[in-house]
C-alpha positions as CSV (number, residue, x, y, z in Angstrom):
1,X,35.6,-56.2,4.8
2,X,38.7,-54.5,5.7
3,X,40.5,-53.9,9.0
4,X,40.5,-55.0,12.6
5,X,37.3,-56.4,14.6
6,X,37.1,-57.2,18.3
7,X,36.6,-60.4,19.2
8,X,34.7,-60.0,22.9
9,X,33.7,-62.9,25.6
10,X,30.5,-64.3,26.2
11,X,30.2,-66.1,29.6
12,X,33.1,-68.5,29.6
13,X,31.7,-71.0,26.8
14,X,31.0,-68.5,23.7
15,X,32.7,-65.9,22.1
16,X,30.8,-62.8,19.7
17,X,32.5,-61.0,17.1
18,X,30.5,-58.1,15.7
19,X,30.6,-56.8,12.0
20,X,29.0,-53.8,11.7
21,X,25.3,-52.1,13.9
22,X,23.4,-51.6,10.6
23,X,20.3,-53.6,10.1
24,X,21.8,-53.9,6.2
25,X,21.2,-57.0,3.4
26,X,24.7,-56.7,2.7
27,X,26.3,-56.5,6.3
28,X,24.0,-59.5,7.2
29,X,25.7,-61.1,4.1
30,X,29.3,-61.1,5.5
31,X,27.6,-62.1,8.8
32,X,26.3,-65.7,7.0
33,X,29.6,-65.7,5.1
34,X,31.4,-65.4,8.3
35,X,29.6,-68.5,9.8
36,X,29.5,-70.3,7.1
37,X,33.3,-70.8,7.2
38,X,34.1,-71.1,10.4
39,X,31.2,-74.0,10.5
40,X,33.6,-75.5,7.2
41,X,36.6,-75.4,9.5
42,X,35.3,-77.8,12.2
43,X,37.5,-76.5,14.4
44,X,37.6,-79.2,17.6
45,X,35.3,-78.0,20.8
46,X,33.2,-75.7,18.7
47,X,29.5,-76.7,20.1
48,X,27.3,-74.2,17.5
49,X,27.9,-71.0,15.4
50,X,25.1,-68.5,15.7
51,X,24.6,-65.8,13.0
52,X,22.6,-62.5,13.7
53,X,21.9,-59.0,12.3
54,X,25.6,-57.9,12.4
55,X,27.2,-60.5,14.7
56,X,28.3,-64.1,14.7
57,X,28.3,-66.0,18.2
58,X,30.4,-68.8,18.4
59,X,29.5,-71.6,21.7
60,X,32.4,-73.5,22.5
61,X,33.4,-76.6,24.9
62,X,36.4,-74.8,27.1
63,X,37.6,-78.0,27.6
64,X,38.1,-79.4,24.6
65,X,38.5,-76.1,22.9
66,X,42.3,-74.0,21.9
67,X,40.3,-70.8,22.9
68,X,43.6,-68.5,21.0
69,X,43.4,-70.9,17.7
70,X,39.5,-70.0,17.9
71,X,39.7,-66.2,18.6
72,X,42.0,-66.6,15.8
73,X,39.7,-68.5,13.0
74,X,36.8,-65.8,13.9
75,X,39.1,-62.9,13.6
76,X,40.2,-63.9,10.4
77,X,36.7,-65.0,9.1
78,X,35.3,-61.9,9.9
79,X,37.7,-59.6,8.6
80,X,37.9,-61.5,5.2
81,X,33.8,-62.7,4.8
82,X,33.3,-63.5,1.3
83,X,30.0,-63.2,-0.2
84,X,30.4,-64.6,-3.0
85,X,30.6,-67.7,-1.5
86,X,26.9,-67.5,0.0
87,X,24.7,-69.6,-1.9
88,X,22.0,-68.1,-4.3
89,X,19.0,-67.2,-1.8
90,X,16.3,-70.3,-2.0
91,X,13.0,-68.3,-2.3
92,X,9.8,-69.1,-0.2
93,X,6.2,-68.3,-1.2
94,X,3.9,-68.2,2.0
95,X,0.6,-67.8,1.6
96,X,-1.0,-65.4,3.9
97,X,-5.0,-65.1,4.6
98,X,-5.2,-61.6,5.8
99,X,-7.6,-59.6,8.0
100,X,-10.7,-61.1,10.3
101,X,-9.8,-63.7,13.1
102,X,-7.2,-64.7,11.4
103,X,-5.4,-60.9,11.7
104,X,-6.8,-59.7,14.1
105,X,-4.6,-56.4,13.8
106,X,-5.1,-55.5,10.2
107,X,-7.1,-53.3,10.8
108,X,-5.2,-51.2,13.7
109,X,-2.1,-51.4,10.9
110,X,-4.6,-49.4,8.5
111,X,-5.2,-46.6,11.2
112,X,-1.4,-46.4,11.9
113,X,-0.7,-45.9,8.1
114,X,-3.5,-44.3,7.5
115,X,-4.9,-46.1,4.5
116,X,-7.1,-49.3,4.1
117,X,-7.1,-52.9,5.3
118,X,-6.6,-53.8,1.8
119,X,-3.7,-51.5,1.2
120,X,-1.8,-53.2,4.3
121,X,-2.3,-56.6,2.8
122,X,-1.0,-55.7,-0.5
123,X,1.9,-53.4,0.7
124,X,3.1,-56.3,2.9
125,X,2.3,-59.1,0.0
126,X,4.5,-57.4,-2.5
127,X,7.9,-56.7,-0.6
128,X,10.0,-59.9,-1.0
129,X,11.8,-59.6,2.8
130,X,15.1,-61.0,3.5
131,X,15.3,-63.5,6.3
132,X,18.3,-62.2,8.6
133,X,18.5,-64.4,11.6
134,X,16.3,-67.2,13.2
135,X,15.8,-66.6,16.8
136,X,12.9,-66.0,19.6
137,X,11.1,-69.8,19.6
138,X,12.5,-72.4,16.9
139,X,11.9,-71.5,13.3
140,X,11.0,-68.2,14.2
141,X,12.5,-65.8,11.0
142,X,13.4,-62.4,11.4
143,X,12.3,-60.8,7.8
144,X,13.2,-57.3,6.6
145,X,12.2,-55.0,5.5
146,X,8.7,-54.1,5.8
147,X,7.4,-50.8,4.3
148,X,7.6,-48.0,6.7
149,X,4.5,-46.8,6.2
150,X,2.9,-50.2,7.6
151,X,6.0,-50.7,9.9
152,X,3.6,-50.3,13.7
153,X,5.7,-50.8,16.5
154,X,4.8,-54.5,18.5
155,X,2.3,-54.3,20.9
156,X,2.5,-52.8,24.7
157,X,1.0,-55.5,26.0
158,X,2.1,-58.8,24.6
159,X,-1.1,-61.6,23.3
160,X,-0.7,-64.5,25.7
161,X,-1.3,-67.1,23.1
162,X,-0.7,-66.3,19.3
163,X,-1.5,-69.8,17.3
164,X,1.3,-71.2,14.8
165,X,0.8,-69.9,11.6
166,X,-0.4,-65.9,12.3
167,X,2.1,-63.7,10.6
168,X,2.9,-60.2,12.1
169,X,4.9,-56.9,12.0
170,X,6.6,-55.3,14.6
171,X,8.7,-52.2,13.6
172,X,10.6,-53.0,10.3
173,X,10.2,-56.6,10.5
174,X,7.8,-59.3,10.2
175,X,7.8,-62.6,10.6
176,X,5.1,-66.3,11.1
177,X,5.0,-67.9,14.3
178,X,6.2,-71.0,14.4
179,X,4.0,-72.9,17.0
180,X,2.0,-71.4,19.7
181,X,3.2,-69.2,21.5
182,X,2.9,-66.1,23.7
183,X,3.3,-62.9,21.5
184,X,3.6,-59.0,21.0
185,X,3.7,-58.6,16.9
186,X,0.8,-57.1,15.6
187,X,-0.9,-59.7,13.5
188,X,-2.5,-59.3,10.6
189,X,-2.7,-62.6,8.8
190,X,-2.5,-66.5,9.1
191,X,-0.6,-69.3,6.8
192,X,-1.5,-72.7,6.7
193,X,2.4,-73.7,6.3
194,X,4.6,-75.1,8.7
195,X,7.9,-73.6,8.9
196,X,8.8,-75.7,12.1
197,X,8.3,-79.0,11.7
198,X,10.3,-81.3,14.2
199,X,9.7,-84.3,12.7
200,X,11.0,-83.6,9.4
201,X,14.9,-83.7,7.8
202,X,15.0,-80.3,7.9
203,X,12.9,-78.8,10.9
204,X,13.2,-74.9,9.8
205,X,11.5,-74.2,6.9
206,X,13.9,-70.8,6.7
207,X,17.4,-70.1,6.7
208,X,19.7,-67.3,7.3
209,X,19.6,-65.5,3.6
210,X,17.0,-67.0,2.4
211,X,14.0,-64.7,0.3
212,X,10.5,-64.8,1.8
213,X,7.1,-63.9,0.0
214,X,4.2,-63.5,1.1
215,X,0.7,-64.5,-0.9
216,X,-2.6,-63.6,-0.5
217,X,-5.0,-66.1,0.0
218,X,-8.9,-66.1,1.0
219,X,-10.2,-68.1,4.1
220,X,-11.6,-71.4,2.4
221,X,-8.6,-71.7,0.9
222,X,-6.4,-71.3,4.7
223,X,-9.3,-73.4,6.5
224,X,-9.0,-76.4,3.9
225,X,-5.0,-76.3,4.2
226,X,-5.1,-76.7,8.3
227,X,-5.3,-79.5,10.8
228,X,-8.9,-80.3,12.3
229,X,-7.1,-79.2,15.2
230,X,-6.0,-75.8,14.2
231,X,-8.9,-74.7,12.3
232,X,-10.6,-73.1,16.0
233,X,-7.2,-71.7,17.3
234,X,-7.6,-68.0,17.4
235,X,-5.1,-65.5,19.2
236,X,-5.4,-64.8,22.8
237,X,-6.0,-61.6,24.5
């Protein structure tokens, strides 16, 4: 990236600096790269560096922080983002049980795209989807791209609980819930995997960059893989 960005204020603790407006693998690249370096600079006062779509968000202490040296150290990182230093992408397979209770909106994805249940499943099984940000609830993945024809706009009237696990498309993205949760994706599958975990090393499962895909599995094989206590959990209204 060449040029000038603007550097713009955030309350009076966090500063964003925006890259580009595209949702674009590559722009989303210079956005990790971005954070990745200033996170490598540990510059003093610096509290947490967010990356997005197209923008990184920097939270700072303003006491402890030189807010010129930091306006600095973004300006620069986000004029020069190098990709090449992003890591190769670690690659997630998530198996998904698709349709019945445990999506319930498969089938209102068919009508929108006009073709079958089964079509939905395999169109959305065999995109591999980037994950661009984390964001909503913890461990929550924003994944692009999902095929336009199956890309149905969230729901009017968001689900007041949707169990951890269900897997749903809003638009152009789809993402798995992390933990329970109020929700407005339409959902059309379930996975037995945990990609928030508290208690482990590593709580999120996904990172920024990473590759997700999705694959199908039948219902024994989801029902054996939950807790006794999540085998009931169905979405809300």
């Amino acid at each position: 990236m060449t040029g000038s960005v603007e550097v713009r204020a955030a309350g009076d603790s966090a500063l964003v600096v925006e890259l580009g407006t595209e949702l674009d693998p590559a722009l989303n690249a210079r956005v990790i790269a971005c954070a990745a370096a200033l996170r490598g600079e540990r510059i003093r006062g610096v509290r947490d560096v967010i990356s997005s779509y197209a923008a990184v968000t920097v939270c700072y202490d303003p006491l402890r922080t030189d807010l010129g040296a930091l306006t600095g150290a973004l300006t620069r990182h986000a004029v020069a983002a190098d990709v090449g230093v992003n890591a190769a992408p670690r690659v997630h397979e998530v198996p998904v049980c698709y349709g019945g209770v445990h999506g319930p909106d498969l089938e209102l994805v068919a009508d929108f795209a006009g073709c079958s249940a089964d079509e939905v499943a395999r169109r959305h099984s065999e995109t591999p989807y980037r994950v661009y940000l984390l964001g909503f609830v913890p461990g929550f993945a924003y994944l692009g791209r999902v095929d336009e024809r199956i890309a149905m706009p969230r729901r009017k009237t968001p689900r007041t609980t949707v169990p951890a696990g269900a897997v749903g498309i809003a638009g152009g993205q789809t993402g798995v819930y992390p933990c329970p949760t109020p929700g407005g994706w339409q959902l059309i599958g379930r996975t037995p995997m945990r990609v928030f975990d508290a208690a482990r090393d590593e709580p999120f499962l996904f990172a920024p960059g990473d590759e997700v895909c999705f694959v199908p599995i039948d219902e024994v094989t989801l029902l054996a893989s939950l807790d006794e206590d999540e085998v009931g959990t169905a979405p809300g209204a």
